[in-house]
N, C-alpha and C positions, 0 to 999 in steps of 0.2 A: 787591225793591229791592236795588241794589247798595250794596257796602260801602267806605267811601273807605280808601284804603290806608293803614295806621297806626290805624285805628280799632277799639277794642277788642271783643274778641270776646267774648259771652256764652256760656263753654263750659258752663254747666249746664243752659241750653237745648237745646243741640245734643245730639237723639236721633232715635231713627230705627227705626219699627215692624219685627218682624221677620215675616215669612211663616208660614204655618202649617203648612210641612213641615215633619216630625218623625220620631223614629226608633222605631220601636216595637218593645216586648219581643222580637219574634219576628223580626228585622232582622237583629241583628247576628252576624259572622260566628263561627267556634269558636277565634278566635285573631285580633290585633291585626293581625299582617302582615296578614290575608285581608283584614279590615275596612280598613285603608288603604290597598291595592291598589283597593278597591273604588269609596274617597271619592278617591284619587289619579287613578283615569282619569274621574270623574266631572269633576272639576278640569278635567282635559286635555277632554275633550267640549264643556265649558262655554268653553271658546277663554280661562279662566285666565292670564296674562304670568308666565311663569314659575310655574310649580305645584310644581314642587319646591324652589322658596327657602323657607327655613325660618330661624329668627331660635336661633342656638344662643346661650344662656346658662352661663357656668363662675363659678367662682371660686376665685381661685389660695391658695396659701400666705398673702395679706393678709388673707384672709377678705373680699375686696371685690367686688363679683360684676362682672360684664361682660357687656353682647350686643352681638350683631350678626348681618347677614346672611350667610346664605352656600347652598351648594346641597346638595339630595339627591345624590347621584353613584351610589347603591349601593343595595340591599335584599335582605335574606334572612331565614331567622328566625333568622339571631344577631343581625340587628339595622340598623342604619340607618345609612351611611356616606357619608362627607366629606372632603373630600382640603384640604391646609394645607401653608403655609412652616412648618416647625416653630420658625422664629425667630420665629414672632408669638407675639402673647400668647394667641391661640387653643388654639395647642399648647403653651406652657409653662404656663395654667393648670390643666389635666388631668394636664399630668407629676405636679405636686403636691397634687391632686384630682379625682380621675378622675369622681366626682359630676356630673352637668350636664344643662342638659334642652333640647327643641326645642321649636319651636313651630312649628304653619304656620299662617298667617293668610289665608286663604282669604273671604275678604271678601265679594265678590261673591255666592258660594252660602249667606253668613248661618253659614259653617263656620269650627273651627280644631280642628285636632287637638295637644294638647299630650302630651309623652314625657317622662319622665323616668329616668332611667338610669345608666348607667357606661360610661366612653366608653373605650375600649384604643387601642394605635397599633396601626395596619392592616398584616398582612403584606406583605415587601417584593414577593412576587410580585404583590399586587393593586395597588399601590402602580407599579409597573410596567407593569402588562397596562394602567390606566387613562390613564398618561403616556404610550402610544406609542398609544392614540385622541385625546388631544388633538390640537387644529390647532396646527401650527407654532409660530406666534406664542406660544401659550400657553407652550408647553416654552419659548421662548427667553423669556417673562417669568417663566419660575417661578428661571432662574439669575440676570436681571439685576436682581431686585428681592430684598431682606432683607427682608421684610415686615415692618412695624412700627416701623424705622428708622429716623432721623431722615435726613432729605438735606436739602441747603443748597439746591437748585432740581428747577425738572420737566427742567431741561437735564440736570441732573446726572443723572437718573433715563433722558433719551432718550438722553444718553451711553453708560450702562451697557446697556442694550438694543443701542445701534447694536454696541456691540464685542462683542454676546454675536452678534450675528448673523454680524461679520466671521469670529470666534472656531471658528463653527459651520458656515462655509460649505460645502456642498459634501457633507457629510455626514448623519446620522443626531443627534438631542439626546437626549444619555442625561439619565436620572433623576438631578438635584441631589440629593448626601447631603444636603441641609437641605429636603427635601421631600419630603412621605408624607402620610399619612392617619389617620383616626381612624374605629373603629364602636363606637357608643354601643349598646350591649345594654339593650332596656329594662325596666324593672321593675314602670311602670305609663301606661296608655297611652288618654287620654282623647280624645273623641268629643264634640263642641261642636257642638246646632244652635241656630238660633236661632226663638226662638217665641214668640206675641203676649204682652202682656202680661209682656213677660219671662221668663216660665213654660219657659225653656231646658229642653232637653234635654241631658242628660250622661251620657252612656256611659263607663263606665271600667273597661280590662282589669288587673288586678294579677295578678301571678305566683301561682301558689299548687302548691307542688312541681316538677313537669314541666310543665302546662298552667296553663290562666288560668281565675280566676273573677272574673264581668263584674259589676257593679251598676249601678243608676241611683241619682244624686245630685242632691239637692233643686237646683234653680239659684239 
């Protein structure tokens, strides 16, 4: 039965059985990166829209927290990286709390892998090498937008664009000083499947010296 528009919705009703894959003691890999390289290209196989957005969460000097979406761009085992206008509030609340955590919400596979961590600003050479693979377009909106900003219209916004193109004709778009990047180093790094009865499974890597030790947690 359809639902007339404006008609209120019973969200305590709304659930939804999960499968009965699961991840077993002997599964998982001997370090986080392996293990999300592994559920990352499973993501990509499963035809995933966008498998590497992930929802990062900070909270600045107000102690008031924030998310949003944004993209994987990066991986290695220092960790998991993202590229930002540093004028957003992205990047100003890790200048003053560098704490913060991801998330990927992977829906469809009954999956989400959450991180949490410490996030640094990314060297200006990667910061670089990643700006001159973007498309065009991109580099000329990473100058013609302050991100975060207030502006009085979308005019004002295709304005600053148009002149950034004028600005740039003919040549090469170097890297904006007010853009770079961040790699969240992470400290603990959990494994979300979903399983009937709710009876989840939870895998989670914490640091412990140089390597990781893994445990499962009741769901």
């Amino acid at each position: 039965m359809s639902r007339s528009h404006g008609e209120p919705v019973d969200l305590a009703a709304l659930r939804a059985e999960y499968a009965d894959g699961g991840l077993d003691v002997g599964d998982p890999a001997d370090d986080p990166f392996s293990m999300f390289r592994r559920w990352l290209g499973e993501a990509m196989d499963a035809g995933l829209h966008e498998p590497n957005a992930m929802v990062l969460s900070t909270v600045g000097d107000d102690a008031r927290p924030s998310s949003r979406m944004v993209l994987l761009k990066g991986l290695d085992e220092r960790g998991f990286v993202l590229f930002t206008n540093h004028t957003s509030r992205k990047a100003d609340d890790p200048a003053a709390n560098p704490q913060c955590a991801l998330l990927f919400p992977w829906h469809p596979l009954e999956r989400q892998v959450r991180i949490e961590g410490t996030a640094s600003v990314l060297e200006r050479e990667a910061v670089e090498a990643y700006h001159r693979s973007r498309p065009r377009p991109a580099q000329l909106g990473a100058w013609a937008s302050l991100q975060s900003r207030p502006v009085a219209s979308r005019e004002e916004l295709n304005a600053a664009y148009d002149e950034m193109v004028r600005r740039f004709e003919g040549r090469d778009v170097p890297v904006p000083d007010h853009w770079g990047g961040y790699r969240v180093e992470p400290e603990t790094v959990e494994f979300w499947q979903g399983r009937p009865g709710r009876m989840h499974d939870r895998l989670v890597y914490e640091r412990d010296g140089a390597g990781w030790r893994i445990q499962r947690l009741a769901p």
